[in-house]
C-alpha positions in Angstrom: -4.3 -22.8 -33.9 -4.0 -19.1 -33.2 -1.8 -17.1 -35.0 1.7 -15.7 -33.4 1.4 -13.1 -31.7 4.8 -10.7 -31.7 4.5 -8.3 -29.2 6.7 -5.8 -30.4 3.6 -5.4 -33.1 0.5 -5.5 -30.5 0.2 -1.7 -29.8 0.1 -1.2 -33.8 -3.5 -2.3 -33.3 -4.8 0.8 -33.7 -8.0 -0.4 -35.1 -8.9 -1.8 -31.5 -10.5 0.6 -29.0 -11.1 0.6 -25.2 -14.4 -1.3 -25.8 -13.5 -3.8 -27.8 -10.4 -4.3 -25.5 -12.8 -4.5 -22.4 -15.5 -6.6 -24.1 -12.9 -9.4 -24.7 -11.7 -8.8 -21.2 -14.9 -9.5 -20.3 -15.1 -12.8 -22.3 -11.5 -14.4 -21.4 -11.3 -12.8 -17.4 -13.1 -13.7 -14.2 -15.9 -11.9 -12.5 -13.3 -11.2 -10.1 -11.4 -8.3 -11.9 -12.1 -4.9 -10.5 -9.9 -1.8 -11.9 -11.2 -2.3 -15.7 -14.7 -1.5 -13.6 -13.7 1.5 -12.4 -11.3 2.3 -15.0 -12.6 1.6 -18.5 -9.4 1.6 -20.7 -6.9 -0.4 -22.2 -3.1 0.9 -22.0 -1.5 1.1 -24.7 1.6 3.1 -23.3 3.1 4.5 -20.3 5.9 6.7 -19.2 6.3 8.5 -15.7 3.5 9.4 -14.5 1.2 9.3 -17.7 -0.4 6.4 -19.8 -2.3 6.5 -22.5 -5.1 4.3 -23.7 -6.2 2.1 -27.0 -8.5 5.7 -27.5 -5.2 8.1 -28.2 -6.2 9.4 -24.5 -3.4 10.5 -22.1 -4.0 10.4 -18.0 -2.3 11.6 -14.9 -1.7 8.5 -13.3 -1.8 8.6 -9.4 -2.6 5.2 -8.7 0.9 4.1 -10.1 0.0 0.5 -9.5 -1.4 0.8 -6.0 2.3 2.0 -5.0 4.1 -0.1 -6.7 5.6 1.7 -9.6 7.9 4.2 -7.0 10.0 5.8 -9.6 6.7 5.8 -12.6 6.3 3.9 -15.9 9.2 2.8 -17.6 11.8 4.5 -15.7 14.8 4.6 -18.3 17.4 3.2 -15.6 14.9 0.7 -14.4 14.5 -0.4 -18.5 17.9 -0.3 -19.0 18.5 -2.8 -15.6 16.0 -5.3 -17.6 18.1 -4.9 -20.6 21.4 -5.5 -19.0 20.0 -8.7 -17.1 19.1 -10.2 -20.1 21.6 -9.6 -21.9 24.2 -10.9 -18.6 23.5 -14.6 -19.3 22.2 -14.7 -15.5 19.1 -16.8 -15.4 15.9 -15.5 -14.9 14.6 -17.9 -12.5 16.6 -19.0 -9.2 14.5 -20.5 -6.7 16.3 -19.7 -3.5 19.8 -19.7 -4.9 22.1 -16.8 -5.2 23.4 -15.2 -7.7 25.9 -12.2 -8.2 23.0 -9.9 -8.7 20.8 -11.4 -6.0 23.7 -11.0 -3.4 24.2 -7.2 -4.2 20.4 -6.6 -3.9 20.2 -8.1 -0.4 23.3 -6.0 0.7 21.7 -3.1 -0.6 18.1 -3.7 0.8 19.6 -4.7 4.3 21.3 -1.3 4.1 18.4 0.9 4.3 16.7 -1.0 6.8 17.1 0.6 10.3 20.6 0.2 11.7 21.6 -0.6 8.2 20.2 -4.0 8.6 22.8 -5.0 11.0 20.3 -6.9 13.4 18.0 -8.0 10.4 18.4 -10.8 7.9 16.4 -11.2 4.7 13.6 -14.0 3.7 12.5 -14.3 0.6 8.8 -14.9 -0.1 6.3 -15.9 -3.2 6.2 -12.8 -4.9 2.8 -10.6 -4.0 2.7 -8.9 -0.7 0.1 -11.9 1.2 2.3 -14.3 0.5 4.8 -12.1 2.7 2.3 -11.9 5.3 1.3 -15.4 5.5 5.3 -16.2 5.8 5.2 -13.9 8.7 2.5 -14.6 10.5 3.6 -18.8 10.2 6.9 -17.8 11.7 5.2 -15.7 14.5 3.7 -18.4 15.6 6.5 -20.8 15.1 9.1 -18.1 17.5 6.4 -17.8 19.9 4.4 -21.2 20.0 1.3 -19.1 20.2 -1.4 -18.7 18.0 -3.3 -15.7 18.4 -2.8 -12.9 16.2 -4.0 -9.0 16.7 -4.7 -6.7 13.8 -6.8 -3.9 13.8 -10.1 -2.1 12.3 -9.1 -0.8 8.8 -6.3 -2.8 7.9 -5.6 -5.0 4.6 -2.7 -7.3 4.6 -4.2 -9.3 1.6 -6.3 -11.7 0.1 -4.6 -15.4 0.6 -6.6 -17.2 3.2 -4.7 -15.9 6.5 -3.7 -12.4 4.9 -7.5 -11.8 4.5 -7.9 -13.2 7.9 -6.5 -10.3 9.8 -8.0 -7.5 7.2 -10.4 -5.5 8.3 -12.8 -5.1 5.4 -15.6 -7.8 5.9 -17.2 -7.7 2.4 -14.1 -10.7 0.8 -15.1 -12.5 3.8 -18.6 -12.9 3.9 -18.8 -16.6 2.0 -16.0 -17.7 3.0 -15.9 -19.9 6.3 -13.2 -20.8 8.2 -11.2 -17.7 8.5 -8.1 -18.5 10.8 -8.9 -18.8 14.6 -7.7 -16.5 17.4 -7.5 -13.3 15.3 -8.5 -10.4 17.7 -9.3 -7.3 15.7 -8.8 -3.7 18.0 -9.7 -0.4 17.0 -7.1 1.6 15.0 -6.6 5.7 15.6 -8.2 7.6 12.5 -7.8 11.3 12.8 -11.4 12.4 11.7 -13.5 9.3 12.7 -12.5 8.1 16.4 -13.7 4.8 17.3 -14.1 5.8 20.8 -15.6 8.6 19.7 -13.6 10.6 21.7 -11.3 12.5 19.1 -7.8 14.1 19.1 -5.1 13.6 21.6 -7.3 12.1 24.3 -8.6 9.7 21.7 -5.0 8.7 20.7 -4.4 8.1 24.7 -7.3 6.6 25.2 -6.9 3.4 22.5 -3.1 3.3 23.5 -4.4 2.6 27.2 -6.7 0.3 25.9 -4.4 -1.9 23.8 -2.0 -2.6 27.1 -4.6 -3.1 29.3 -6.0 -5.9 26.6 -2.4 -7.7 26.7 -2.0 -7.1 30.8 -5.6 -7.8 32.0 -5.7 -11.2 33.0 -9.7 -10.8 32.5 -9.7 -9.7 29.4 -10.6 -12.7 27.4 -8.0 -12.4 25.3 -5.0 -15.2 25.3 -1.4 -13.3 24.6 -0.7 -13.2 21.1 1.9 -14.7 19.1 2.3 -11.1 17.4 0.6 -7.8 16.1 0.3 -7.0 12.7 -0.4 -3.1 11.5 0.4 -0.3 8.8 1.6 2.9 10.4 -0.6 4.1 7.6 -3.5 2.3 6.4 -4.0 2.4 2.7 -6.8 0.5 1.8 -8.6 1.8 4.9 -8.8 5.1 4.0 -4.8 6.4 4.5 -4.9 6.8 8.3 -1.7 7.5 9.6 -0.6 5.8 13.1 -0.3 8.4 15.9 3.7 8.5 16.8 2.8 8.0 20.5 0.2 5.2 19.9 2.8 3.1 17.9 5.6 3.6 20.4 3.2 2.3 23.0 2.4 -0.7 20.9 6.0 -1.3 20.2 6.7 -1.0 24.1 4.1 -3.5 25.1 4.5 -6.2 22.6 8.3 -6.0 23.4 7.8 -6.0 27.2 5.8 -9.3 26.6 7.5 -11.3 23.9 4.6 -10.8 21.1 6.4 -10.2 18.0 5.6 -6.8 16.1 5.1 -7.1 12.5 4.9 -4.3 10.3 3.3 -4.5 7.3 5.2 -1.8 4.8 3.8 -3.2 1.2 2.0 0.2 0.5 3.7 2.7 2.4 7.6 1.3 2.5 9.8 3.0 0.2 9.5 7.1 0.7 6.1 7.2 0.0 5.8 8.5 3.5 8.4 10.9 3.4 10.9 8.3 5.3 12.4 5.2 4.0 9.8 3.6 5.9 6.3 4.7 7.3 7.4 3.0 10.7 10.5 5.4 10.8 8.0 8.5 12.0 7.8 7.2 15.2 11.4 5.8 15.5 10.5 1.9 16.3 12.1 -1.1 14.8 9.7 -4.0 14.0 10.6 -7.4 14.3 9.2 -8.0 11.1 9.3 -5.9 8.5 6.8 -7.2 5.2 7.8 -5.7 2.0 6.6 -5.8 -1.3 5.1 -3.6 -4.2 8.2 -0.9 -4.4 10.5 -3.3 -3.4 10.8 -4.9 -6.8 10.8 -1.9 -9.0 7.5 -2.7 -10.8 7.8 -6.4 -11.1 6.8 -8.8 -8.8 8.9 -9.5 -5.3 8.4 -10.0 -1.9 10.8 -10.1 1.1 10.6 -10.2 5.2 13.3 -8.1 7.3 13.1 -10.2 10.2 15.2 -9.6 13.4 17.8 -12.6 13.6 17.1 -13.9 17.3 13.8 -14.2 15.1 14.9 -16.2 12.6 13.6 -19.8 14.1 12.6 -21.8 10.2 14.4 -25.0 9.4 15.7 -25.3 5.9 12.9 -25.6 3.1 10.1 -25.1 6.0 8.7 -21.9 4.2 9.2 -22.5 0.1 8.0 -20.6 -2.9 8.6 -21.0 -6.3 8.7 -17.8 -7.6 11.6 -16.2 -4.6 14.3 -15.8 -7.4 13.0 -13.5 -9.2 16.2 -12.0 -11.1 14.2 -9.3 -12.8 12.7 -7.9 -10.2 15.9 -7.7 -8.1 17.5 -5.9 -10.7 14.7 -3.5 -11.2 14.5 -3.5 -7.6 17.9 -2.8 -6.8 17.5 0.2 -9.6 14.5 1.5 -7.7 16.3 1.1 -4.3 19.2 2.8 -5.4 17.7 5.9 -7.2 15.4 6.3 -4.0 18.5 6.4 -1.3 21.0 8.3 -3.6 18.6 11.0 -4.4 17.0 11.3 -1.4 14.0 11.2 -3.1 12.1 10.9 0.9 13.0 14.6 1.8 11.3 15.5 -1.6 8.4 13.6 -1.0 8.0 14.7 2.4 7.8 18.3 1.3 6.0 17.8 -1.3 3.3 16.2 0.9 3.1 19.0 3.3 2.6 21.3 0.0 -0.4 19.3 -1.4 -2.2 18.8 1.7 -2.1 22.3 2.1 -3.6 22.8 -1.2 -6.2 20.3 -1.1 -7.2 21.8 2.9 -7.3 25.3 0.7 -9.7 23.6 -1.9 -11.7 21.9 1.4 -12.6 25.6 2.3 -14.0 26.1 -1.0 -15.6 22.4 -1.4 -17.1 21.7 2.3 -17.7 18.0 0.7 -14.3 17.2 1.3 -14.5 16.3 4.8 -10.8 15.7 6.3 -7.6 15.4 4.1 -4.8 13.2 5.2 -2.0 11.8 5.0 1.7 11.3 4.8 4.2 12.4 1.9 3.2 10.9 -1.3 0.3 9.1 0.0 -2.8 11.0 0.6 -6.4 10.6 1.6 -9.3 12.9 1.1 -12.6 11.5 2.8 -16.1 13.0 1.0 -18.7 13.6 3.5 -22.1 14.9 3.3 -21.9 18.2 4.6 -25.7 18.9 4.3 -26.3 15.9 6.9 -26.1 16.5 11.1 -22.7 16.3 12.1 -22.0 13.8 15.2 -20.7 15.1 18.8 -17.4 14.9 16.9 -18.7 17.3 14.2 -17.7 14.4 11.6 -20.0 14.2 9.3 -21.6 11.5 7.5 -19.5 9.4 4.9 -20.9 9.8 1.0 -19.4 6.8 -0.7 -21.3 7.4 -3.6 -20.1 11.0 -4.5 -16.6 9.3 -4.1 -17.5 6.8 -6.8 -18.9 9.8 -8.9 -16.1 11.8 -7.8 -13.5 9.1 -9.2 -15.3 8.6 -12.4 -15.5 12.3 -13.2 -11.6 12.0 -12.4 -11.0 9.8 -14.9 -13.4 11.3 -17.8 -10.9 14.3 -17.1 -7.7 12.3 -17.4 -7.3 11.8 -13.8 -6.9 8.3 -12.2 -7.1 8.2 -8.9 -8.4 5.3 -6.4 -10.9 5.1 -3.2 -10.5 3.1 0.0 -12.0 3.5 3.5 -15.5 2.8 5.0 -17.9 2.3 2.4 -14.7 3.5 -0.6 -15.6 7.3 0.8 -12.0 8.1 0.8 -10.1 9.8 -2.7 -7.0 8.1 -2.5 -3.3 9.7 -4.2 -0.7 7.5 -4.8 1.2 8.9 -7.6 5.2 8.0 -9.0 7.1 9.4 -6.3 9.0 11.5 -9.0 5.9 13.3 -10.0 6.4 16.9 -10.0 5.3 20.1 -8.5 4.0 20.9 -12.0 2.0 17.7 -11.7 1.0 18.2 -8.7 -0.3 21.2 -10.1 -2.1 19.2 -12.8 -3.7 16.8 -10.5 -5.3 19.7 -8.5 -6.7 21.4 -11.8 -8.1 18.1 -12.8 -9.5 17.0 -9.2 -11.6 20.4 -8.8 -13.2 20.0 -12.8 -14.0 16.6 -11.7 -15.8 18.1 -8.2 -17.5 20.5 -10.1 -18.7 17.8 -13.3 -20.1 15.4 -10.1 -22.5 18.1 -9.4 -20.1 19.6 -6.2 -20.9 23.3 -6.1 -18.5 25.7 -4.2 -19.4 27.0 -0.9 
């Protein structure tokens, strides 16, 4: 019998380092884990927006859980919402029945949805982003009694069988057989790589035309959908935001032909964006709205907005064990609040504008960094190789492996940072959404030593 373990005690084990901690990660884990890979450490604490590892070394973290942790590590009012939950005699665990604390959170999450939730109503899902998507795509199909489903080059929506099913990135699919039937995938915008290779405005234009002719041409192959699923800004893909007119288009269509429109906010809902919700930039209301990560506050919850004329499930015909998760409401309802009351969008938003500005200052200087992207708090800087012949676009070639260098040089300098898009050739920055200008500042310092220590000379 092993001996008990207190936690209060576990990060006095000083004597433990980052290697031993990964080696018997390594022994007790599957294959299947990928951050300690990438990110060789062992946290030992955390607070805002830096940790520090089983070494005594601190980090600028602006991965921040993939998005999840909106307001940082260990926000005080967030700890303190844990503390007072505990402390309530509420139970921790609910299923699908209410409580006091699970009936203020809904009112307060309706609130900020568009209209103030007034043509919404809330379902609560199992807790991780896919099983949100999985919930809405079942009930697409249920509303519609189709079973086609669009997405769209780029996109992630999860890993659970039908999440991964309309994701883009083909590696998690290659042994596995049987992906769900009728998915068509179409080409999303991306501002430096077109997939018409057209580019620009007439680009945008051109794969808005394409996407209505696709649903009106009764040639085209293609049976009408139950819905479309998208991010109006990809994240794993490689941060693409979705042109304002393209999404009004696609919003047009699918409501002139009864698909349903389900967006998928998990990584960009919240402010991240600079708006409540990345959707919100072009003005459209989904008639599903998939929310995770932020939603809970750092702890695990997941929740459709779904339009009520929507709302076709029969009692218990969509279950989940985990849906009354009492912690993560109250942290969630925390996070929620802090977010709204402080307008802490409007910050974001400028501070966005600042760092791409910045980072197109250091592009000048670096002409590895090929295109820099983005909305608010969540950026993308794609590495090229500059050296290489340019297309007719003058885009040039992805370098997937100076990204990988690039990260791991981040990191040696106390920087953590993550990749996406083709090939992981995209830096991605999705830091606290309270980080500061200061920070900011930081991150930029620490991003050009780790250009410079990956062998990137200046121009």
């Amino acid at each position: 019998m092993t001996d008990k373990v207190r936690i209060d005690t576990l990060n006095a084990s000083s004597f433990k380092t980052n290697e031993t901690y990964l080696a018997r990660q390594a022994e007790m884990e599957s294959n299947v884990r990928s951050y300690p890979r990438k990110l060789p450490l062992a946290i030992t604490k955390a607070d805002g927006v830096w940790i520090t590892d089983a070494d005594n070394k601190e980090y600028l973290d602006c991965l921040a859980g993939a998005g999840t942790l909106a307001l940082g590590h260990n926000h005080p009012d967030v700890l303190k919402s844990i503390q007072s939950v505990i402390t309530s005699g509420l139970p921790l665990h609910t299923l699908d029945l209410t409580t006091p604390l699970k009936d203020a959170f809904s009112e307060f999450l309706l609130s900020v949805l568009p209209g103030q939730g007034k043509e919404y109503c809330l379902q609560f899902t199992g807790p991780s982003g896919a099983d949100a998507v999985e919930a809405a795509l079942k009930l697409a199909k249920k509303v519609t009694g189709r079973s086609g489903i669009i997405s769209f080059s780029g996109a992630y929506h999860g890993m659970t069988h039908g999440a991964l099913s309309v994701t883009g990135n083909l590696s998690p699919k290659e042994a596995v057989d049987g992906m769900m039937p009728e998915v068509q995938f179409m080409p999303y915008p991306h501002q430096y790589r077109c997939p018409l290779g057209i580019g620009g405005e007439a680009g945008e234009k051109a794969l808005s035309y394409y996407f209505e002719n696709l649903i009106n041409d009764v040639e085209s192959g293609v049976r009408k959908p139950a819905a479309v699923i998208l991010e109006a800004v990809q994240g794993e893909g490689g941060v693409n935001p979705a042109p304002v007119e393209w999404l009004q288009r696609i919003r047009k269509v699918t409501e002139e032909n009864g698909i349903l429109l389900i967006l998928d906010e998990v990584q960009a809902g919240f402010a991240r964006t600079g708006k409540f919700f990345a959707f919100e930039h072009a003005g459209i209301q989904p008639d599903i709205i998939v929310m995770s990560k932020a939603v809970g506050g750092g702890l695990p919850l997941a929740v459709l907005g779904i339009k009520k004329q929507f709302d076709a499930w029969s009692p218990g015909h969509h279950t989940g064990t985990f849906r009354g998760n009492q912690l993560a409401m109250a942290t969630g309802l925390t996070t929620l609040q802090i977010l709204k009351e402080q307008n802490i969008a409007d910050k974001v938003a400028a501070q966005g504008e600042w760092l791409k500005a910045k980072l197109v200052e250091l592009q000048k200087r670096y002409p590895v960094i090929g295109h820099v992207r983005g909305l608010g708090m969540m950026i993308g800087i794609e590495i090229v190789k500059p050296h290489e012949a340019a297309d007719h676009m003058g885009c040039f070639p992805g370098d997937g492996d100076l990204s990988a260098l690039i990260q791991k040089k981040c990191f040696e300098a106390g920087l953590i940072l993550e990749r996406g898009g083709r090939n992981g050739n995209v830096v991605r920055l999705l830091p606290s959404l309270l980080i500061s200008d200061q920070e900011l500042n930081v991150f930029l310092d620490k991003f050009e030593q780790a250009l410079l220590a990956a062998g990137v000379r200046p121009a």
